[in-house]
BAMI-75534 format. One record per residue (C-alpha): residue number from 1; residue in three letters; x, y, z. Coordinates in steps of 0.1 Angstrom, whole numbers, plus 5000, padded with zeros to 4 digits. Layout:
N
R_NUM_ALA_X_Y_Z;
...
END
This chain:
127
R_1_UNK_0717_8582_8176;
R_2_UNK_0704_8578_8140;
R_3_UNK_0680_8608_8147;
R_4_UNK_0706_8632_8161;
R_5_UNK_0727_8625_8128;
R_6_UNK_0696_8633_8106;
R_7_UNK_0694_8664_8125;
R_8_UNK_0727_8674_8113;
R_9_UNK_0715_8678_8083;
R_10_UNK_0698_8711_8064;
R_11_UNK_0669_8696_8051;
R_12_UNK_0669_8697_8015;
R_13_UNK_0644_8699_7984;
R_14_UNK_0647_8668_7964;
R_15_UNK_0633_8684_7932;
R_16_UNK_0658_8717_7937;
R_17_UNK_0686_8693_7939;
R_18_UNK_0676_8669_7911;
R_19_UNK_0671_8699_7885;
R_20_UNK_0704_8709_7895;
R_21_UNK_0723_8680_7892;
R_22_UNK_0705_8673_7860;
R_23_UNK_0720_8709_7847;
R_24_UNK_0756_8699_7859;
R_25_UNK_0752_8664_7837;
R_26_UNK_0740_8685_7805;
R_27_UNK_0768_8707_7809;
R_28_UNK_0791_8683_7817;
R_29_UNK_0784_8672_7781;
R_30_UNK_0790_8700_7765;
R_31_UNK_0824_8707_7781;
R_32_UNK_0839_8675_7775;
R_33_UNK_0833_8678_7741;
R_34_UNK_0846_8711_7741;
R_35_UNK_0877_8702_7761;
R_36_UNK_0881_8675_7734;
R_37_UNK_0874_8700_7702;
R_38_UNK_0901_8725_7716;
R_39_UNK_0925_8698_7725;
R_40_UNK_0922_8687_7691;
R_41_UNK_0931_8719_7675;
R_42_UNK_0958_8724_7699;
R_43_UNK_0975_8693_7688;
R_44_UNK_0966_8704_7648;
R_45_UNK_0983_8739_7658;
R_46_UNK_0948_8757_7648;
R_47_UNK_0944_8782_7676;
R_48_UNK_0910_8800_7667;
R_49_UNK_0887_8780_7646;
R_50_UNK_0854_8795_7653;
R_51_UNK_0846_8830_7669;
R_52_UNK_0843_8827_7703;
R_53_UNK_0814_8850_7721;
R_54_UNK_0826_8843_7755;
R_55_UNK_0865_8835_7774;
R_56_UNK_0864_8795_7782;
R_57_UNK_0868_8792_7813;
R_58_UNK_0900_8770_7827;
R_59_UNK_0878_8760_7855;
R_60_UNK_0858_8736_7825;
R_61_UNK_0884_8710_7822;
R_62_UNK_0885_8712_7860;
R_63_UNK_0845_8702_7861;
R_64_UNK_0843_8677_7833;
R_65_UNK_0876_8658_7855;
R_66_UNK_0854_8659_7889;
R_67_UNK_0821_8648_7869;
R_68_UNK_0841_8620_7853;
R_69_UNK_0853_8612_7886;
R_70_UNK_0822_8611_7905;
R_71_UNK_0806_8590_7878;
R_72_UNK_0832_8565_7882;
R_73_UNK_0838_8559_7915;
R_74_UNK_0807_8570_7933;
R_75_UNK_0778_8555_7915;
R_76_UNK_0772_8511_7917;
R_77_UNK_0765_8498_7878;
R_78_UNK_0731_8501_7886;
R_79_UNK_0728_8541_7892;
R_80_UNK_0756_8549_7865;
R_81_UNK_0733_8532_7838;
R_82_UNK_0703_8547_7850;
R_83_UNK_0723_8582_7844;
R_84_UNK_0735_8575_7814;
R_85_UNK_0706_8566_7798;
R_86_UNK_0686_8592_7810;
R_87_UNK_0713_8620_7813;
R_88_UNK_0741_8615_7790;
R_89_UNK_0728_8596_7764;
R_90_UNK_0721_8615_7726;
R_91_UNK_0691_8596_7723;
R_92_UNK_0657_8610_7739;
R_93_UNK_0643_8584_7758;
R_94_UNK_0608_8580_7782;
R_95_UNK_0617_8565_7818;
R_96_UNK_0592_8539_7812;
R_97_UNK_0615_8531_7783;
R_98_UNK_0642_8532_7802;
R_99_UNK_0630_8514_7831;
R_100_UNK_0617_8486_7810;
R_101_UNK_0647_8478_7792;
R_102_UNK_0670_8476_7825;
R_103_UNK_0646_8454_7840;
R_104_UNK_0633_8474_7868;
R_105_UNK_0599_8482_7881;
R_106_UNK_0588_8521_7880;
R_107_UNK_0596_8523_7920;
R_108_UNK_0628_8505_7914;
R_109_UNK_0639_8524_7887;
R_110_UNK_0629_8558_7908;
R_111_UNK_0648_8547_7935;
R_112_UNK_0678_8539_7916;
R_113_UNK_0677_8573_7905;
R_114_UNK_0674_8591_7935;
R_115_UNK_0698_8574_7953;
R_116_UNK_0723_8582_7918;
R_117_UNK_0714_8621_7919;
R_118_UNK_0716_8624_7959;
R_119_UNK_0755_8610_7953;
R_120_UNK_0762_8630_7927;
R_121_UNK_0752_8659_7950;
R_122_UNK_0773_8652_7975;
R_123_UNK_0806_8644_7957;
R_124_UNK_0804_8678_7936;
R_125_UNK_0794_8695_7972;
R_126_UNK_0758_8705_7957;
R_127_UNK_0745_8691_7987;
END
């Protein structure tokens, strides 16, 4: 039974879906603090306050809600740390860095992560 579900799957390449993901979280950044910086001038009553070079999309706000979302409610503590340090945070950081300071082995901490970015996947419908 287990092996006719697997099959029901497309197989899928790991490192394809992780460098995607990983663009989606960098974005995400941005846009949320766009969304916040035009939300502020909204509420200011400054329309334009630097030239924009290209039409912001509506669909943004849309994709920095469903991030949010899937951050929140599909990741354990575990996997939303291991994201945010290595994803959202400002601060550059090494895996081994990051790894050591949660308290995980190398294998745990891959893990972790790869069980984080495969959810992600899914609840965006990347994967």
């Amino acid at each position: 039974m287990a092996a006719e579900q697997l099959e029901m799957f497309e197989p899928v390449d790991e490192k394809e879906v992780r460098r995607e993901v990983a663009r989606h979280l960098r974005e995400y950044k941005a846009l949320k603090v766009q969304i916040e910086n035009i939300n502020e001038r909204s509420a200011a009553g400054v329309k334009n306050l630097y030239p924009s070079l290209r039409k912001i999309s509506p669909e943004n706000e849309l994709k920095v809600r469903q991030m949010e979302r899937t951050l929140l409610n599909s990741l354990n503590d575990e996997e939303r740390e291991v994201i945010e340090r290595k994803y959202l945070s400002n601060k550059r950081e090494k895996d081994i860095s990051i790894y050591t300071d949660l308290g995980y082995d190398k294998d745990r901490f891959y893990d972790i992560q790869r069980s984080a970015i495969s959810l992600i996947a899914t609840a965006l419908g990347i994967i």
